[in-house]
Structures are given as structure tokens and as C-alpha cells.
C-alpha positions as CSV (number, residue, x, y, z in Angstrom):
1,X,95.3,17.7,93.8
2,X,98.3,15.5,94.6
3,X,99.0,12.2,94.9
4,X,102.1,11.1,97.6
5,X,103.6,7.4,98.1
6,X,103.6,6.1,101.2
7,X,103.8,2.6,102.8
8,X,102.3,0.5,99.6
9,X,99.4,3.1,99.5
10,X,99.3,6.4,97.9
11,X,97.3,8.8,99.5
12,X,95.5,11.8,98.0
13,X,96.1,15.6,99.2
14,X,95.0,18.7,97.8
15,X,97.0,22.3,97.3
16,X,95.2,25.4,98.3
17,X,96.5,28.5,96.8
18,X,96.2,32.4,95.9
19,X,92.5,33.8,96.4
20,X,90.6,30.8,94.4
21,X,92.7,28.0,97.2
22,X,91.6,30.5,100.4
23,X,87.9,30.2,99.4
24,X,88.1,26.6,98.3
25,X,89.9,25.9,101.6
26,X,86.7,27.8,103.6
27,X,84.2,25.7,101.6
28,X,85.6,22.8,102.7
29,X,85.9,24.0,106.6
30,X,82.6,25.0,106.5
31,X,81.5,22.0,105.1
32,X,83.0,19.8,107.9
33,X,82.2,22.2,111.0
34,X,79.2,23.5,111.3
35,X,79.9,25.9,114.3
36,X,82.4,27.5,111.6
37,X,79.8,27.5,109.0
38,X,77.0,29.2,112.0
39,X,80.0,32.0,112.5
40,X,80.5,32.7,109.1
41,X,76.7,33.6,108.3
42,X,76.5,35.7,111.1
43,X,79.4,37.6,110.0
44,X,77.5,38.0,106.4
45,X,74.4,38.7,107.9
46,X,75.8,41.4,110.2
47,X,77.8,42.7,107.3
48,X,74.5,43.1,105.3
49,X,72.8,44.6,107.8
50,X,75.4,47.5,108.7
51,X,73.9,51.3,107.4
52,X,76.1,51.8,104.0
53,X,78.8,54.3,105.4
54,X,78.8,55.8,101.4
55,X,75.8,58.6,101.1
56,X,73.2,57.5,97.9
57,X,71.8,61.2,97.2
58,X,73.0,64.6,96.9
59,X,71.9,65.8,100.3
60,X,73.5,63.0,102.6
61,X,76.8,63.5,100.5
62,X,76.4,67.0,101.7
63,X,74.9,66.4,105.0
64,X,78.5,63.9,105.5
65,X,81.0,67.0,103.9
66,X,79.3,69.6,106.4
67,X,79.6,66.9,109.2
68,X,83.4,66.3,108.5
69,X,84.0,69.8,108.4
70,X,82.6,70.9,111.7
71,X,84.2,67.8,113.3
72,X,87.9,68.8,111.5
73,X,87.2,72.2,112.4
74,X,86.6,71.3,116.5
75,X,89.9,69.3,116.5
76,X,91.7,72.2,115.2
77,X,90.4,74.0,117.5
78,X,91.7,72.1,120.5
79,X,94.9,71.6,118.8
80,X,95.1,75.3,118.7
81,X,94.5,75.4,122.2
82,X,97.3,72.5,123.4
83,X,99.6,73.9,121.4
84,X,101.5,76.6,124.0
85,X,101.0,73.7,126.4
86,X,103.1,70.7,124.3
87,X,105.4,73.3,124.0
88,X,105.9,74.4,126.9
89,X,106.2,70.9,128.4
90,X,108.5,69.8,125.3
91,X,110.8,72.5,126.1
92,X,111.3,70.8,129.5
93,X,111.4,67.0,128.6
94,X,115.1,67.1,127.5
95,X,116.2,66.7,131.2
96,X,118.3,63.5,131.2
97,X,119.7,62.7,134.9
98,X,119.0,64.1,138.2
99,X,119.1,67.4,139.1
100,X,119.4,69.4,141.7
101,X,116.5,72.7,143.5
102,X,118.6,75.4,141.7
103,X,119.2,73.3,138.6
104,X,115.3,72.4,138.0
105,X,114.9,76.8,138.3
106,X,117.5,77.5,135.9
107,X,115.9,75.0,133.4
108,X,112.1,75.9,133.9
109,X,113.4,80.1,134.1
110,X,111.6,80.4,136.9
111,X,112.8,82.3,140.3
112,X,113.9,79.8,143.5
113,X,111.5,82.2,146.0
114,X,108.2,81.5,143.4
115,X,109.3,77.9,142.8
116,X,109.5,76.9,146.8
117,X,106.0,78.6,147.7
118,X,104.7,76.9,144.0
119,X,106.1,73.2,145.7
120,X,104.7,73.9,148.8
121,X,101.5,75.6,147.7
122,X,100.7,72.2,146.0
123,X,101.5,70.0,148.8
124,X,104.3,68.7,146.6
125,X,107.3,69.3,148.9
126,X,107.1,70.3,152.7
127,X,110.2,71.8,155.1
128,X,112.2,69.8,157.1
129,X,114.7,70.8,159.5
130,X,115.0,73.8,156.7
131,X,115.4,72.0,153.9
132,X,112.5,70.9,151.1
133,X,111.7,67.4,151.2
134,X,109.4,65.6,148.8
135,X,106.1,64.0,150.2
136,X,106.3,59.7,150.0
137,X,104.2,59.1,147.6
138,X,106.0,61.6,145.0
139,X,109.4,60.1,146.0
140,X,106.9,56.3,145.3
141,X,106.0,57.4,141.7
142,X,109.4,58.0,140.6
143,X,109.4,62.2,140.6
144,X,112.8,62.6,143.4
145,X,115.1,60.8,144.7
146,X,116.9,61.5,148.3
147,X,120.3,60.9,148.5
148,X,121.9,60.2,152.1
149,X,125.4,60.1,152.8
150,X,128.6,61.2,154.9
151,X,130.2,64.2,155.2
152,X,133.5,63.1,154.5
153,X,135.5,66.2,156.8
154,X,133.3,65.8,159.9
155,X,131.3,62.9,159.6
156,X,128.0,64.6,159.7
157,X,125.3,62.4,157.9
158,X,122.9,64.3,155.2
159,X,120.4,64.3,152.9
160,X,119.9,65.4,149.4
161,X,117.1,65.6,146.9
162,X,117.1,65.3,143.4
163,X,114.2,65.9,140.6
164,X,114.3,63.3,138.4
165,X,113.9,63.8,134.6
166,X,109.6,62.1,135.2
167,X,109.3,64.6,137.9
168,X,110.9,67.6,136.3
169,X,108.1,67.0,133.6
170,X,105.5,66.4,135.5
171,X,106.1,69.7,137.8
172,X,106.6,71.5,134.3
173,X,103.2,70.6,133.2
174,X,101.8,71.5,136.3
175,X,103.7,75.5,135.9
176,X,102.5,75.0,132.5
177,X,98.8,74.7,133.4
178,X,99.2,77.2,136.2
179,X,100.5,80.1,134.1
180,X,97.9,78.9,131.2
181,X,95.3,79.5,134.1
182,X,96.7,83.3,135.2
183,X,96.6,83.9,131.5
């Protein structure tokens, strides 16, 4: 407790400090608001009435340890199993600009001929005039780009698509799962 001068009238405040000033400083909150003081007995009470998480006998202790186990043994399990696939996909993430049909191939060592009929197999990219061209709403999400421009000799106008590093990924998790599938 403190005393401070002001106008001709000292006025009294008190310091609240450590652990001790925290639950002196609640007391006095709950003291002068009793919606505060409603909230903090339900908190006990529902506090009280949780199940103890810690087993009391022998046989829940080992009931919990055999539980654990079988839990930590199913997630190694399914790690086990993701495994080829995060790497498979991580091998193929360090793409970082746009690339071009041949490019994408080289990177995901696959053949051009299996690649095409894999894009249009999955309704990813469709023939246009002879060339692949990526459906809308994989060019919306960010997965290619088409590039237009002018031929600079004869004038002609053209267009070129790029993967971009997102859709390189996302195709490669797609061959991923497919050759995980033929497996």
C-alpha cells in the first residue's frame, strides 16, 4: 500500500505483485463483480469435476502404457506408409520459376509421350490447335500460366504455357499417388 500527493489530498493505492499480488488482485475483482466471481467457480467446479488424467492403481497405469503403445505404434505405421510419398513430392518442390512441357519431364524423370496421355487422362490439360493447353480453372488456382506474344520475324501471335512451381507440385503428387497405386 501506497500513499500519493495530489491536489491538498493524498490518496491511497495499493501494489500488486509476484504470485501473492495476482491472487490478492483476483480477490478483490471478485469481490467487486460478481459475474467475475460466477465465472471463476465454474471454472473450479468444472476443474473438479474433470476424470483425473493420472491412473490410481496398477491396472489403469497399465491399461494407459498398453493404450499409448498401440496408439504410437498406429502412427508409425502411417508414417511408414507416407514416407515414399513426402519423398517423392519433396524431391519435386525445389522448382523455383516457371517452366516449360519438356522441363517439368526432365525434373519429374518421366517420358513426354506418358506425361501428355497422364495430363490428358486426368482432364488436366486438353489439345488445342495441337498444342496442350491447361483447363481454366487450373490456370484460376495458380498451377500454369499462358504466355501470349509476337513473333518478332513474322509477326505471328502465339501462345505458351508454363507450369508453375504450385502446379509442378501438385501434378507430382498426383504421379506420386498414381505410381503408389500400380505398386
Amino acid at each position: 500500500m501506497g500513499e500519493k500527493p495530489t491536489a491538498g489530498r493524498p490518496s491511497t493505492f495499493y501494489i500488486f505483485s509476484g504470485e501473492k499480488g495476482k491472487r490478492d488482485s483476483i480477490i478483490v475483482v471478485a469481490q467487486l463483480s460478481p459475474e467475475f466471481t460466477a465465472r471463476l467457480v465454474d471454472r473450479w467446479q468444472e476443474l473438479e469435476s474433470q476424470k483425473s488424467l493420472i491412473p490410481q492403481t496398477l491396472p489403469e497405469a497399465l491399461r494407459l502404457a498398453a493404450d499409448l503403445a498401440e496408439q504410437k505404434q498406429i502412427v508409425e505405421q502411417k508414417l511408414a506408409i507416407a514416407e515414399p510419398k513426402a519423398e517423392f513430392v519433396d524431391r519435386y518442390v525445389q522448382a523455383t520459376g516457371l517452366l516449360g512441357f519438356r522441363e517439368v519431364c526432365k525434373l519429374l524423370k518421366v517420358k513426354e509421350n506418358f506425361f501428355r496421355e497422364f495430363l490428358l487422362s486426368k482432364r488436366i490439360m486438353y489439345k488445342l490447335a495441337g498444342k496442350l493447353t491447361p483447363y481454366s480453372e487450373h490456370i484460376e488456382v495458380g498451377r500454369f500460366v499462358v504466355k501470349t506474344g509476337e513473333n518478332q520475324i513474322n509477326g505471328h501471335a502465339y501462345t505458351q504455357v508454363k507450369f508453375t512451381p504450385k502446379g509442378i507440385q501438385w501434378i507430382a503428387g498426383l504421379l506420386a499417388r498414381e505410381q503408389l497405386e500400380a505398386a
